[in-house]
C-alpha positions, -999 to 999 in steps of 0.1 A, spaced: 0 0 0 29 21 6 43 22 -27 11 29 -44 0 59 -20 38 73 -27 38 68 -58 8 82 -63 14 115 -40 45 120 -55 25 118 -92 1 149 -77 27 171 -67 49 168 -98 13 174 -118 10 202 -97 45 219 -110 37 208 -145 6 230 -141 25 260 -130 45 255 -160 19 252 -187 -4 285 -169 27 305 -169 28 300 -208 -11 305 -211 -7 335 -188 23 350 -214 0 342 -245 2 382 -249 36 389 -241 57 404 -267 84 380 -279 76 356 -253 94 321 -255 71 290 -243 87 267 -214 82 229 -223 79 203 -196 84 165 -193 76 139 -170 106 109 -162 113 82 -134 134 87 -108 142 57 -89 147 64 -46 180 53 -38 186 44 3 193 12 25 185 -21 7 175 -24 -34 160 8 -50 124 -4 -47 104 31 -51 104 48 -80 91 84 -81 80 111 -109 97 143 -117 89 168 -135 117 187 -156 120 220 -178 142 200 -204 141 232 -233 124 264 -247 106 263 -275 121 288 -301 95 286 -329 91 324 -344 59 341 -328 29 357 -350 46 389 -364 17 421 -367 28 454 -384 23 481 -363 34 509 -384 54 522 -353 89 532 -363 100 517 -327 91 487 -327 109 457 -346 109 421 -350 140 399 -356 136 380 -387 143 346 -384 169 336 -354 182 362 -337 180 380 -307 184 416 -292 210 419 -263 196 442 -236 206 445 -195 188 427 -174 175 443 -139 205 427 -122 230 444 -143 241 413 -166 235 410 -206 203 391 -219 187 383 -249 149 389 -259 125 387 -291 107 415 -277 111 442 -299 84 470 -283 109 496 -278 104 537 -270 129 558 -257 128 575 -220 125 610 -207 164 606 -200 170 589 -232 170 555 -228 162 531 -253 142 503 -235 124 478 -243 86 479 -231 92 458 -192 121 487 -190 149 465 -200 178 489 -220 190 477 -250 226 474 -259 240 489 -285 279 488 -295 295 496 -265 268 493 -237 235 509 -232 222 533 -258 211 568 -249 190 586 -278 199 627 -284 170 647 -287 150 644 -317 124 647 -343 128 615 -360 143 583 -357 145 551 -379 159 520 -370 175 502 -401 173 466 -410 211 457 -394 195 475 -362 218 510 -373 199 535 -352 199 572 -373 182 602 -360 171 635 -374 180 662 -351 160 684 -336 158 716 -364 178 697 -391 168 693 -426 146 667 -438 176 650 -455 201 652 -424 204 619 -405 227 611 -381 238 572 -374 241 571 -334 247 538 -323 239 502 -338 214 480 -317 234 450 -308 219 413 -324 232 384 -317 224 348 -330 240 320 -305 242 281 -310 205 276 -291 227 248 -274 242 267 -258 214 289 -246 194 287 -213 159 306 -206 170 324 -169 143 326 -142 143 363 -151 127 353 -185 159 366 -205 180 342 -226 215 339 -214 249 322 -222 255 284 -204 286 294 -198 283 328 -187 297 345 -214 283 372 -241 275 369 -273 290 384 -302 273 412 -321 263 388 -353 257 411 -386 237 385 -404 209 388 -377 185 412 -393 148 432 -378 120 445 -398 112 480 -381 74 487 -375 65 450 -368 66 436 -336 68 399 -329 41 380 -305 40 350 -282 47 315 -299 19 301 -270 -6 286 -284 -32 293 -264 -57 261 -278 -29 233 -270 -23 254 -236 -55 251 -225 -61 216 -239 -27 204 -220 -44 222 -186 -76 202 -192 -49 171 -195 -31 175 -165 -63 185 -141 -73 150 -151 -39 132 -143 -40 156 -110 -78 140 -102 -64 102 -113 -35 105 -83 -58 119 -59 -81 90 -67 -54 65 -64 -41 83 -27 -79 76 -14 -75 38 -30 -45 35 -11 -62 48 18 -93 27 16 -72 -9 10 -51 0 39 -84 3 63 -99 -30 46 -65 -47 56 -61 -35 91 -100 -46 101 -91 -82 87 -60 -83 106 -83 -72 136 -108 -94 130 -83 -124 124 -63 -113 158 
């Protein structure tokens, strides 16, 4: 009886993170550039005194899934899209370089080019500041020029270069901050064959159908280990009045 209700409780809990998993992706189905978190069941067997008798469930965050989101044209000369792989290198809230799809950029009252959770993007040689201007255009390498304030409709002026990088997605973890970073802890290089299409802006890849069919899924497995705990539960009574019974 002990190995079914263990089994079986240990099933319900790891349902339970699978589930936190899968409503974190249907709860991002809006976000910008937003990178769905897959998860997986496997055995685990218990280790201890005597042979490895128990075997339990885990459940694991083995990759990210990196399929392109929707792409909509906004018509906004802010916002881009990477096309293809790629990614834009911008500085996460604790101070170290990440990556992101999301391209829903607009510039600060100090100057700040962020990206629309706050994040500042990275140009060239660190975090790039926008001068005062009328207009600005973001080219297709990420080259940022700007028309300055009183200048001819002709005058542009190339300020800094968004940085774009394209790492091997091997070698590429989704952080608990929602940023892509480097296994090892290093930076990756500005790639010019990354490309963006200014006045588009990439979605979520969620799909919200499969999301919410998956939830429907795992409510039931959730329900199905419950059942079997009470099981275990009720064949354990039965046995200890027929012990009594026979005593």
């Amino acid at each position: 009886m002990d190995r079914m209700l263990y089994i079986s409780m240990n099933a319900a809990q790891q349902t339970m993170l699978a589930q936190a998993t899968n409503a974190n992706n249907l709860a991002n189905v809006n976000t910008t550039g937003f990178r769905a978190d897959l998860e997986q069941f496997r055995s685990m067997p218990v280790f201890g005194e005597g042979l490895p008798t128990r075997v339990y469930s885990m459940t694991e965050r083995p990759a990210t899934d990196y399929q392109q989101g929707s792409v909509q044209s906004t018509g906004r000369e802010l916002d881009i899209s990477v096309q293809g792989e790629g990614f834009i290198a911008v500085m996460g809230k604790d101070g170290r370089e990440g990556y992101t799809r999301a391209g829903d950029l607009h510039v600060t009252e100090f100057g700040q080019l962020v990206t629309g959770t706050g994040l500042q993007v990275m140009g060239e040689g660190g975090p790039i500041a926008i001068p005062p201007a009328e207009k600005m255009d973001i080219g297709v390498d990420g080259t940022i020029s700007i028309r300055p304030i009183g200048g001819a409709e002709n005058e542009l002026a190339i300020i800094d270069r968004i940085k774009l990088v394209k790492p091997d997605l091997q070698n590429v973890f989704k952080d608990s901050d929602g940023l892509m970073r480097m296994a090892d802890g290093t930076e990756a290089p500005l790639d010019a064959t990354v490309k963006v299409a200014s006045g588009t802006i990439e979605g979520s890849n969620v799909n919200a159908v499969g999301a919410l069919v998956n939830m429907i899924e795992l409510q039931r497995k959730y329900e199905m280990q419950v059942k079997m705990m009470s099981t275990a539960e009720e064949n354990s009574a039965a046995s200890a009045r027929m012990l009594q019974i026979n005593g």
